[in-house]
Structure formats: structure tokens, C-alpha cells
N, C-alpha and C positions, 0 to 999 in steps of 0.2 A: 886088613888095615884100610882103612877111610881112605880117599886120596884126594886132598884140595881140589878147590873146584876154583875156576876164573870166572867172574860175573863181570857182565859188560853192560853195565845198565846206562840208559840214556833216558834224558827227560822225558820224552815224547823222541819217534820214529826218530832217526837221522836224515831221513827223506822223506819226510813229513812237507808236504806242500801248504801253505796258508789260504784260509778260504777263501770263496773268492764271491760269494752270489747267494742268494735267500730262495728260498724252496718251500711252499706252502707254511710261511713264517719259521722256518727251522734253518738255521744256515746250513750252508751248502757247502764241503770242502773240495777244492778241487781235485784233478786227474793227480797222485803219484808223482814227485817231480825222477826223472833218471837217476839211475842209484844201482847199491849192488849191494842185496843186504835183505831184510825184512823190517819192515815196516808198521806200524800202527794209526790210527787219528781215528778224532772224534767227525762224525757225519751231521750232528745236530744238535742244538741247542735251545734254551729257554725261551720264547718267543719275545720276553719281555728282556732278554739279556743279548737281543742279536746285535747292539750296538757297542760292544764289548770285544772288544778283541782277544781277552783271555778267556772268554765261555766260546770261545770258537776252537779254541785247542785243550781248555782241560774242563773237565766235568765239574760246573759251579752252579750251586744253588741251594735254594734256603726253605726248609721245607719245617710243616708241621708234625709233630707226633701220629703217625699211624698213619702221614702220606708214602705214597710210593710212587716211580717215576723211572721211566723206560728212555734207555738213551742208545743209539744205534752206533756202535764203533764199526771201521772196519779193518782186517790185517792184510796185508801185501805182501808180494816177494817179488824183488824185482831182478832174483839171479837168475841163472840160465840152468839150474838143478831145482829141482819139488824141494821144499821144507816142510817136513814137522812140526809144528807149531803147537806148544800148550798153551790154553790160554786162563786168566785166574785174576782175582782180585788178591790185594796184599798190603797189607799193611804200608804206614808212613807218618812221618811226624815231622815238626818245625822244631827244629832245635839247631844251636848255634846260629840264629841266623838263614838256616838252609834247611830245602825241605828235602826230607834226609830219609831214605828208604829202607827198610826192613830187611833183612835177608833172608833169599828164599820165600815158604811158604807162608812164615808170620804173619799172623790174626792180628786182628784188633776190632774193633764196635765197629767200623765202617765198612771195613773189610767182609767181616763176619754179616752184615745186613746187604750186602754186596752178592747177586745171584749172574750166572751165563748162561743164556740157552746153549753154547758150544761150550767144552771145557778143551778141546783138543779139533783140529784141522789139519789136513796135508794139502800144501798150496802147489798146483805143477808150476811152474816155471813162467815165471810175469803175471801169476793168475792173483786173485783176491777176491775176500768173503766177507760177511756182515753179522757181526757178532751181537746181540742185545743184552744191552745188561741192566738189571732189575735191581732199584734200590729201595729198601722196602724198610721205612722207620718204624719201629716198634711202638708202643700205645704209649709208654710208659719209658720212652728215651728223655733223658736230661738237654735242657737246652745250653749252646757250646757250638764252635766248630769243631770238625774232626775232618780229619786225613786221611787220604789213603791210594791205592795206585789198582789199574788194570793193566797187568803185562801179556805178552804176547814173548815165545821165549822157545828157543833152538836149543839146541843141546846134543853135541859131540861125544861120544867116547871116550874114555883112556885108551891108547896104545894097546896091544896086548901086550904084557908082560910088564905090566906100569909105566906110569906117566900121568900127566894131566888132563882132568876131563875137563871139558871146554863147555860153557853154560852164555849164550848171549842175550839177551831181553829188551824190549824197547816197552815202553810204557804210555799211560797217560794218567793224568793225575787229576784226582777227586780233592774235590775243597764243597765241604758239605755242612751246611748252617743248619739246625734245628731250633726251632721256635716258632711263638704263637706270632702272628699278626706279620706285619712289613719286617722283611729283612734286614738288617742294623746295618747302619751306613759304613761305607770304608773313607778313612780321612786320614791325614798325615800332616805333620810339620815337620821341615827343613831347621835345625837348630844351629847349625854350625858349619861352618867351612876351615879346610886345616891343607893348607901346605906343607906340603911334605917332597922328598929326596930322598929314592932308595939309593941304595949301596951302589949301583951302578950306573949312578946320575942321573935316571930316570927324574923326570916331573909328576907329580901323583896331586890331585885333590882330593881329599875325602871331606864326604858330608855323612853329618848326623843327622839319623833320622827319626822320629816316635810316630810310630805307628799308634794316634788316637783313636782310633776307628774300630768296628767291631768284627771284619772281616781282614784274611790274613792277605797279605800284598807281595806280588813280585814285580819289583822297582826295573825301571828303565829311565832313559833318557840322557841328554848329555849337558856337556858346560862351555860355557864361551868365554873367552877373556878378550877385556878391552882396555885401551890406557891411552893417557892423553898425557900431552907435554907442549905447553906454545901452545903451535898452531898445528903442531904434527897429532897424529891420532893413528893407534896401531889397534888392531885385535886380532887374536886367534881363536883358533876351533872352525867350527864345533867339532869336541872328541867326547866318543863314548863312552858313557858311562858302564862298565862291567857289569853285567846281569849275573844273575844266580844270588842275588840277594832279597832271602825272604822272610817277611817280619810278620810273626803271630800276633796278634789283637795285645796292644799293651808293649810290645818288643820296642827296644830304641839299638840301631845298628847301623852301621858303619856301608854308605853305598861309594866305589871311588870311581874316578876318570883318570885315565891315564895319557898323559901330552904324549902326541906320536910325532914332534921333532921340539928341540932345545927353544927358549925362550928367555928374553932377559929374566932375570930375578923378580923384577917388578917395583914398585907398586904394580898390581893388577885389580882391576873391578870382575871378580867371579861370578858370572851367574850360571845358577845349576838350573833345570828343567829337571824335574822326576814325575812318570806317571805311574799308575798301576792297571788297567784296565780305563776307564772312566774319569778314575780321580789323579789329577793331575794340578801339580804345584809348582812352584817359582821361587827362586831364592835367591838374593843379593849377598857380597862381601867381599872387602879389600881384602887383598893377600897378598905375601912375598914371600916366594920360595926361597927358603934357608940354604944356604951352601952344604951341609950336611944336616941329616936328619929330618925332625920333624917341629916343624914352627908351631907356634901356639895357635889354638884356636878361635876362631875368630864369629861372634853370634850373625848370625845370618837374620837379612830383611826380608820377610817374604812376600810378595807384590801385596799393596794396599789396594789393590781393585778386585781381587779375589772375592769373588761372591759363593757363600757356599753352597747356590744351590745351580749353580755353573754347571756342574756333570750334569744336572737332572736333566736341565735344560736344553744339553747339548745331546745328550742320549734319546730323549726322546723326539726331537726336531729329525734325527738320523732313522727312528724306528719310524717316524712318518712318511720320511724320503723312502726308506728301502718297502713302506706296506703301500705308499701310490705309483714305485717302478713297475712294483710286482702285480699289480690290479693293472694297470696299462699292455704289462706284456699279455698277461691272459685275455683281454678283450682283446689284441690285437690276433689272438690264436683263434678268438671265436668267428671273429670277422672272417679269416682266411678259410674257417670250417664251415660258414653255411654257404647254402645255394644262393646264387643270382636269383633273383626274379626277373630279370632280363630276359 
């Protein structure tokens, strides 16, 4: 008889440190933050995406038919016993809103073009290793995004005599564009703002979102409220907006912010902030949270000085900064390396 198995998948590590520095144009993640667990991250990124905060933690890039493309993962363990560690690429896909993993070994095209020089390591204890892994587009692939995950993954025993075998995983996630020429832009519009009141009085806004763009997006960011009367003038926030919402090329989805203390009912002037890596937008609308339920929806402004080619501009102004810190510190290292002529 089979016996159930527990999967503990997490998005990326749970002690997954955020990068911190640029490395011969590849970012650079930092030391492992404390923890007690096994761990995963991405070491480098696309020289042209180091301005990107989401190609620093998941595998993003937009590639040709019959390119291929090496990216340096590494695994950690930062318990005080050696682990086991398989390691493997595996399916994943955007659906409902979320990007939503496969179980177990499941294939799929991204997956299946997805190679490791390691498939398997045993980590002693605080130690850690550097996995490559080879993505290799076929001559004859369809252009499209596709999805898919590298896990890093422990795995317990059953009991003897039955019980539960115990399976835990940390991952990192592949978002991978296929096509000729320049990459297709990612864009979004803000359509709506909706007050809402759950069941236990909670304050909630949700906004709508359409993903216009041709790349898929994980939403962040938060919302402020402000309000005026006379001469008095209040506002609250900023609260965060709930991450874990993610919208495939075309998707229109629901991102909320949830009030962390009570506030009058309103009139309120809402505005949301939402980014995704780069592309980053703004949204106006009055609202009043309904005593129960959910109040109607309300179309959202979104700032009229929006220029669309604002990320370009601002990404690349940041790939300039981060390519003259890094020319500075090397001449600084060559200086300290040659002789005096003194």
C-alpha cells in the first residue's frame, strides 16, 4: 500500500537572503541569512536584467529558438545534521491567478529543456554547493511563455510499521519567454478599486488588475488613504498589499491590501501603488467601506504623467550606476595591486 506523502513547497528558500551587489555584470546574492532548514537561490542573472529585482531571485529571460543559457544556483543547509538533497527541475504553471506547482516529478517543455550538472548532493552541516543548470531551447520551439521550477528537496521516511513519509522542497522559479527579436514588454492597468468588509470587520481593498503585457507579473506594493473635511485632513497606511498574485500575459485578477487597524467608513481617496519587477503603476479612487460586505466598484485614475517608457529609463540609468560602481572598485583593486615606483 502507497502511503501519502507531505510536500512542503515554498516559493524560493525560506532563508533565501535578497541580493545585494553586482559580480562581473551578474548579480551577486548574498551570505545565507540564519535559519534552520535547507535552502536554495539563484547566484546570477541576465546582465541586461540586473536592474530587476525579480531576475535576482527567479530564473527570467527571453530567449531565441536553439539558444541555450547557464545560470549558477546554489543549495544550503543551515541545520546542525548533513542533508540529502535531490536536486531536479519540474514542472509549473499560472493558473488561477497563482503560479501553481506540479507534484513531485512532473514534466513539462520547460522542464523537460531544463538539464543539472548535479542531480543529487549531501550537504554536512552549514555547508553549501553550486548547482548549473543548462536551458537549452530546441530549434523548432513555439514562441510563448512557459513555466517551470528548480527544487532542491529532503525526504524523510515512514515510520517502520507505517505512517507518513515526510517530503520538504524549496525551489526557484523559471519564467521563460521564447522568441525572435526584443523581448515583449510587461505592462499593466489598475481598473478598479472595491471596498470591501469581511465577516470579522476586517477593512480590505481590492483592485483589479489586466495584465496588457506580454510577460507574466508578480504584483506587489501598497495603498494609502487620505481624506479631507474643513481644514482637518487625515490619512492612513501605507498597508500592504498581499503578494502571491500572479497574472499570465492577458490575465485580469484581483490584488488586495488589507487595513491593519479600524478607520472611519469614509469618503476615502485610495491610491494603490503596484509593481512587478520594473513596471510599476499608480491608481486613484474614492471609496467607502460598507458596514457589511462588499461595496461596489469603483474605476480607478491612473496617474496622467505615466510615461511608458519610465521603466526603460529608469532600469537602464540603474544598469549604468551599478556598471560605473563596479569599473571603480576594480581600478581601485588594481591600484592597491601594483608596485610603487617610489
Amino acid at each position: 500500500m502507497r502511503l501519502p506523502t507531505i510536500v512542503a513547497g515554498l516559493l524560493v528558500a525560506g532563508i533565501l537572503s535578497p541580493a545585494t551587489g553586482m559580480l562581473d555584470g551578474l548579480a551577486q546574492a548574498a551570505t545565507p541569512s540564519s535559519g534552520n532548514g535547507i535552502g536554495i537561490r539563484l547566484l546570477e542573472a541576465p546582465v541586461a536584467a540586473r536592474a530587476d529585482m525579480r531576475a535576482w531571485t527567479y530564473i527570467i529571460d527571453h530567449l531565441a529558438p536553439g539558444s541555450v543559457i547557464h545560470r549558477r544556483v546554489e543549495v544550503f543547509n543551515t541545520t546542525n545534521s548533513p542533508k540529502h538533497l535531490s536536486i531536479y527541475p519540474a514542472a509549473a504553471e499560472i493558473r488561477n491567478r497563482k503560479f501553481q506547482f506540479a507534484d513531485g516529478h512532473t514534466a513539462n517543455e520547460l522542464s523537460a529543456w531544463t538539464t543539472l550538472n548535479q542531480h543529487e548532493v549531501t550537504l554536512a552541516s552549514h555547508a553549501r554547493s553550486t548547482v548549473t543548470a543548462t536551458i537549452t531551447v530546441p530549434e523548432e520551439a513555439a514562441p510563448g511563455e512557459r513555466y517551470a521550477m528548480i527544487w532542491a528537496e529532503t525526504a524523510k521516511a515512514a515510520p517502520a510499521g507505517g505512517g507518513v513519509a515526510e517530503v520538504n522542497r524549496v525551489g526557484i522559479r523559471l519564467y521563460l519567454d521564447v522568441g525572435r527579436g526584443n523581448p515583449p514588454a510587461s505592462d499593466f492597468t489598475i481598473d478598479s478599486l472595491t471596498a470591501q468588509r469581511s465577516p470579522t470587520g476586517q477593512q480590505i481593498v481590492l483592485a483589479q488588475v489586466h495584465n496588457t503585457g506580454g510577460r507574466a507579473l508578480d504584483l506587489s506594493g501598497d495603498l494609502k488613504l487620505t481624506s479631507s473635511s474643513g481644514s482637518q485632513h487625515y490619512s492612513a497606511g501605507p498597508y500592504k498589499v498581499r503578494t502571491g498574485t500572479t497574472l499570465a500575459p492577458g490575465d485580469v485578477g484581483s490584488v488586495t491590501a488589507t487595513l491593519t487597524e479600524q478607520v472611519p467608513d469614509g469618503p476615502w481617496r485610495a491610491r494603490i501603488r503596484l509593481e512587478s519587477g520594473l513596471t510599476k503603476r499608480t491608481a486613484e479612487a474614492t471609496i467607502q467601506f460598507p458596514a457589511t460586505g462588499t461595496a461596489q466598484a469603483v474605476k480607478a485614475e491612473m496617474d496622467a504623467d505615466f510615461h511608458p517608457m519610465m521603466a526603460l529609463v529608469i532600469g537602464i540609468a540603474l544598469t549604468a550606476l551599478a556598471a560605473s560602481a563596479f569599473l571603480l572598485i576594480q581600478r581601485k583593486r588594481r591600484s592597491r595591486r601594483e608596485p610603487s615606483n617610489a
